[in-house]
C-alpha positions as CSV (number, residue, x, y, z in Angstrom):
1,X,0.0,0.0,0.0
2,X,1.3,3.7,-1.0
3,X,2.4,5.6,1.2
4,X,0.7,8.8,1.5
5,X,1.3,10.7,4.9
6,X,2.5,14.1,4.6
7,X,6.3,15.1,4.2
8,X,5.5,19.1,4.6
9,X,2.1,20.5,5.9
10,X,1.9,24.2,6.1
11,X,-1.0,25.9,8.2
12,X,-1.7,29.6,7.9
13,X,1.9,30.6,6.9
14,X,2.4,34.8,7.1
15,X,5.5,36.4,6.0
16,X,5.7,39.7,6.9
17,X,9.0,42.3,6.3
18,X,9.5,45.1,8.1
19,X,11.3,48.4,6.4
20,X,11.3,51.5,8.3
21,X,7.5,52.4,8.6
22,X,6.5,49.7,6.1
23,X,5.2,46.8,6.4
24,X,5.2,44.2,3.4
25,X,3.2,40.8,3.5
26,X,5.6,38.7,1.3
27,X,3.0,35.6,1.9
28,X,-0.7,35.7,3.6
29,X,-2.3,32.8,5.6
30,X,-0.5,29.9,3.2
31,X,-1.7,26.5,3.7
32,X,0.1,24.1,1.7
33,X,0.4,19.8,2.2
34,X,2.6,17.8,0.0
35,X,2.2,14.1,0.5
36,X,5.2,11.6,-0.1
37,X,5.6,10.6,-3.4
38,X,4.0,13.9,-4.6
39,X,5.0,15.7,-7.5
40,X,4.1,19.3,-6.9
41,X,5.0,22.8,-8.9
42,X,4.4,26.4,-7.4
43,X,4.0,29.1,-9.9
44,X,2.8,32.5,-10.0
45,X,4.1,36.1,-11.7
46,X,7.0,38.1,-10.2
47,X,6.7,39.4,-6.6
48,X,3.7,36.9,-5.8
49,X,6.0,35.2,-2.9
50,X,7.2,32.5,-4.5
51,X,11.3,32.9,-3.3
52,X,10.0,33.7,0.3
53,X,7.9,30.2,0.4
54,X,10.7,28.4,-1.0
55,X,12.6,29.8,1.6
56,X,10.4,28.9,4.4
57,X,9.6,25.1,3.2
58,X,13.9,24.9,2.7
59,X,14.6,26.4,6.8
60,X,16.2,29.2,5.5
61,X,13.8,31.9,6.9
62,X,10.8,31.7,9.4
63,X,7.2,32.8,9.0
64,X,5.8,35.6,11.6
65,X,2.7,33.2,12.2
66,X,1.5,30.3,11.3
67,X,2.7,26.5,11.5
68,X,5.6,24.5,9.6
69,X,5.3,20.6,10.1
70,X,8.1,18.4,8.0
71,X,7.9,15.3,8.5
72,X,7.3,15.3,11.9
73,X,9.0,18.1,13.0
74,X,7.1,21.3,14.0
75,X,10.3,23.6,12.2
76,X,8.2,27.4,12.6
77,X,10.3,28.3,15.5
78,X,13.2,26.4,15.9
79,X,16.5,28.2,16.6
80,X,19.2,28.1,13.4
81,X,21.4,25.6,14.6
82,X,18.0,22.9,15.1
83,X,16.9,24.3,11.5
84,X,20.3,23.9,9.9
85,X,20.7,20.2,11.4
86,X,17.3,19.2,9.9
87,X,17.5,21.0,6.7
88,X,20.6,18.9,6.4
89,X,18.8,15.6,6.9
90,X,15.3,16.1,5.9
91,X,15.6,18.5,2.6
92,X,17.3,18.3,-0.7
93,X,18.0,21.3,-2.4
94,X,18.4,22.2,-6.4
95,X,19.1,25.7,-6.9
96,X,19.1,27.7,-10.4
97,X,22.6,28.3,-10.5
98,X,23.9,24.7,-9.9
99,X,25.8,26.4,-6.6
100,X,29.0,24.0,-7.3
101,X,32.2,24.5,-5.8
102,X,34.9,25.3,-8.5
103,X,37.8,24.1,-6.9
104,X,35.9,20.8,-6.1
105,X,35.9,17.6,-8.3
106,X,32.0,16.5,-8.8
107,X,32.5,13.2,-6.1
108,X,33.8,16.4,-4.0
109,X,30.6,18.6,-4.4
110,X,28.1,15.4,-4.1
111,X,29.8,14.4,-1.4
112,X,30.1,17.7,0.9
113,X,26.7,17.6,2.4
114,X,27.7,14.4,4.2
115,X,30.6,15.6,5.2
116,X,28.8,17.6,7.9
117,X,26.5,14.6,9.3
118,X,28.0,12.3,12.0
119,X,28.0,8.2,12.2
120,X,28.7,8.3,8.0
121,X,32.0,6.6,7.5
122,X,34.3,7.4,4.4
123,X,33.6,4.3,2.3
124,X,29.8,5.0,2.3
125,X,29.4,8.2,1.6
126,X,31.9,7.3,-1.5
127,X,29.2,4.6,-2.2
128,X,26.5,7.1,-1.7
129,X,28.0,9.7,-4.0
130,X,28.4,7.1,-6.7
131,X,24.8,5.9,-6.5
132,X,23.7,9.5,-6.8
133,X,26.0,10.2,-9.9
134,X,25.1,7.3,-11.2
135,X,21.1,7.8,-10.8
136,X,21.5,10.8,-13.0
137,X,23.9,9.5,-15.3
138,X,27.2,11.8,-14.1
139,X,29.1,9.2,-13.0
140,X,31.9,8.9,-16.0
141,X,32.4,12.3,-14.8
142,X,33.3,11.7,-11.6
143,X,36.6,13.4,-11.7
144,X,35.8,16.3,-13.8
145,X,35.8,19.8,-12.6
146,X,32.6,22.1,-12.8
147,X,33.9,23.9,-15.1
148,X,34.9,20.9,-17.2
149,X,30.6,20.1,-17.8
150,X,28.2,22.1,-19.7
151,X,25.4,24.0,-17.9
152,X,23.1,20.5,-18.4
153,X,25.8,18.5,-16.6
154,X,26.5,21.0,-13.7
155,X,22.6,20.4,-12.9
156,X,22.4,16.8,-13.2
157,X,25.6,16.9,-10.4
158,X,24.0,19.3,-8.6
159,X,20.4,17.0,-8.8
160,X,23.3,14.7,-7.3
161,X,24.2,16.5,-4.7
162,X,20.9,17.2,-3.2
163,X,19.7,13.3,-3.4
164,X,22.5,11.9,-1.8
165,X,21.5,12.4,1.6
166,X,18.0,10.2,0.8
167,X,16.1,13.5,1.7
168,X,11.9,13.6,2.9
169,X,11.8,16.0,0.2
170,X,13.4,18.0,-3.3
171,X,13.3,21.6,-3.0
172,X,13.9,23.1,-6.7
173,X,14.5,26.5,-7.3
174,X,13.8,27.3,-10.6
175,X,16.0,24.6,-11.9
176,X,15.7,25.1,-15.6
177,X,16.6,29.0,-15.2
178,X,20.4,29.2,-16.1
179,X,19.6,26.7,-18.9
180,X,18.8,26.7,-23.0
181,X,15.8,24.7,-23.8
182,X,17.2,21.1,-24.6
183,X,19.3,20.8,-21.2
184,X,16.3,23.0,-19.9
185,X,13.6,19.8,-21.0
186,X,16.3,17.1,-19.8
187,X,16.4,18.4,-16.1
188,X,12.6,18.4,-16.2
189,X,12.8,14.2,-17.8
190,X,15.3,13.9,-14.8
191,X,13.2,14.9,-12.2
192,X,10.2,13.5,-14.0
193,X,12.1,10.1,-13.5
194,X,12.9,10.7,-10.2
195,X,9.7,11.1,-8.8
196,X,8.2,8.1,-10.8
197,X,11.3,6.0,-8.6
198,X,9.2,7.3,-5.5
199,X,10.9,10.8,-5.1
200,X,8.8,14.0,-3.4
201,X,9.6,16.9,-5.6
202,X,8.1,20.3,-4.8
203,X,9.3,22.5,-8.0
204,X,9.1,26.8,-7.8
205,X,9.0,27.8,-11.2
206,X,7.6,30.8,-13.5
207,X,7.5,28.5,-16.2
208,X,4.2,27.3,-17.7
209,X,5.0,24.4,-19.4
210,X,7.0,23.1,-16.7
211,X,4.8,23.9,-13.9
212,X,2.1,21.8,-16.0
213,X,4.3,18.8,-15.9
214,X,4.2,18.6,-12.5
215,X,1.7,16.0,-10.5
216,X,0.0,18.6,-8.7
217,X,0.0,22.6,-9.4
218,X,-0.1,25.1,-7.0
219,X,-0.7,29.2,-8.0
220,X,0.4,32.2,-6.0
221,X,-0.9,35.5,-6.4
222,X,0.0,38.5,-4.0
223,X,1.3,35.9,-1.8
224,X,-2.1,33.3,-1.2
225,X,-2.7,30.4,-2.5
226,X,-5.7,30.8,-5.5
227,X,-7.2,28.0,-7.3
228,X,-7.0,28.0,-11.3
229,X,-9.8,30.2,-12.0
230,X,-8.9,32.9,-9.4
231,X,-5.4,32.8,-10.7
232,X,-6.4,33.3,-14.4
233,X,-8.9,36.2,-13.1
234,X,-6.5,38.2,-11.3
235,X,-4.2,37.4,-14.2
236,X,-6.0,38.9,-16.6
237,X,-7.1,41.9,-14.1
238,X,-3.1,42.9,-13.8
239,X,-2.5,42.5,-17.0
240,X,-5.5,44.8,-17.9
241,X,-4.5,47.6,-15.2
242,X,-0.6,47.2,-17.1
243,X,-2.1,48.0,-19.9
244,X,-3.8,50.8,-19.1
245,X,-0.3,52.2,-17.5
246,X,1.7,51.6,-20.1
247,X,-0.1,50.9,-23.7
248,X,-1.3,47.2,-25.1
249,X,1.8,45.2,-25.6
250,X,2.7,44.6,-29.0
251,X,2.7,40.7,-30.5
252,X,6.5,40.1,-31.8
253,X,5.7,39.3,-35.3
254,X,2.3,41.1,-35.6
């Protein structure tokens, strides 16, 4: 039997910043649950919050209000050190630009997040770096430098680096960002391939056709959650009220 219990649960999430006399609400009363095994994409324009909820779901920030359960752990308040040591366990992260360490071979970079966890000898984690590699086809590369792979390659090592730790969950920043379209579609049939081998992949991206490829899709507007209809309704009302700033945008080719 499948199981289906929930890896993050979010429960009335606000992120407020404080400037001066200003107050900005980066995200409003954010519930979000994504079950193990899911395959889940966040989209939304510019500015809706989606870099601060990635932030919050990866333990890098902390919500004024609200709850953060992952997979377990209640994570809303805990101090940096508690959030650092579970981020390290529980969360996988793929970032836009790769993040690799120059100076590091690619067994180095896969293998530096396990460097900072205790009770993991030397001869596994070289066993789990080369099961990572060789899950997303790197490992002839082993030895290379990052500067020594294309922009296609430096993702799949960096797709390494975040699954050796057998994380709850993959946290992908706009992975396809830094790349052309061909390396672009064969990080999205990598991850696509990952979560059909039983991986949880929650995906922030502003693009369309990725974000439909996902399992599940989730749309922020002005920092909330909106089902599909709301989010093609307010849509259309911002792209009306830019219009009427700044003149109907002209079709390339018209």
């Amino acid at each position: 039997m499948k199981d289906t219990a929930s890896v993050l649960a979010l429960s009335g999430i606000r992120k407020v910043f404080q400037a001066d006399e200003v107050e900005t609400h980066a995200l409003s009363d954010v519930h979000l649950d994504v079950r193990r095994g899911e395959y889940v994409s966040i989209s939304g324009p510019s500015g809706c919050g989606k870099t601060t909820l990635l932030s919050i779901l990866g333990l890098l920030d902390t919500p004024s209000a609200g709850r953060y359960v992952l997979n377990g752990h209640d994570v809303a308040e805990l101090k940096a050190a508690a959030r650092a040591r579970i981020r390290n366990a529980e969360i996988g992260f793929i970032f836009q630009a790769f993040n690799l360490i120059g100076d590091l071979t690619v067994q180095e970079n896969v293998e530096l997040p396990l460097t900072y966890r205790n009770g993991i000898g030397t001869g596994e984690r070289r066993a789990r770096v080369e099961e990572a590699l060789q899950r997303v086809g790197m490992a002839h590369r082993m030895r290379h430098y990052p500067a020594q792979l294309s922009g296609g390659q430096q993702q799949r090592v960096a797709v390494a680096r975040a699954l050796v730790g057998k994380p709850s969950i993959l946290l992908a920043d706009e992975p396809t960002g830094n790349l052309d379209s061909r390396n672009g579609e064969s990080v999205m049939e990598l991850l696509a391939e990952l979560h059909r081998g039983g991986a949880t992949i929650c995906m922030v991206t502003h693009d369309a056709r990725y974000a439909e490829l996902a399992q599940r899709k989730v749309r922020l507007f002005d920092g909330r959650v909106v089902d599909e209809e709301t989010f093609e309704r307010l849509r259309r009302e911002d792209e009306q009220r830019l219009d009427a700033l700044i003149g109907p945008r002209i079709e390339v080719g018209a």
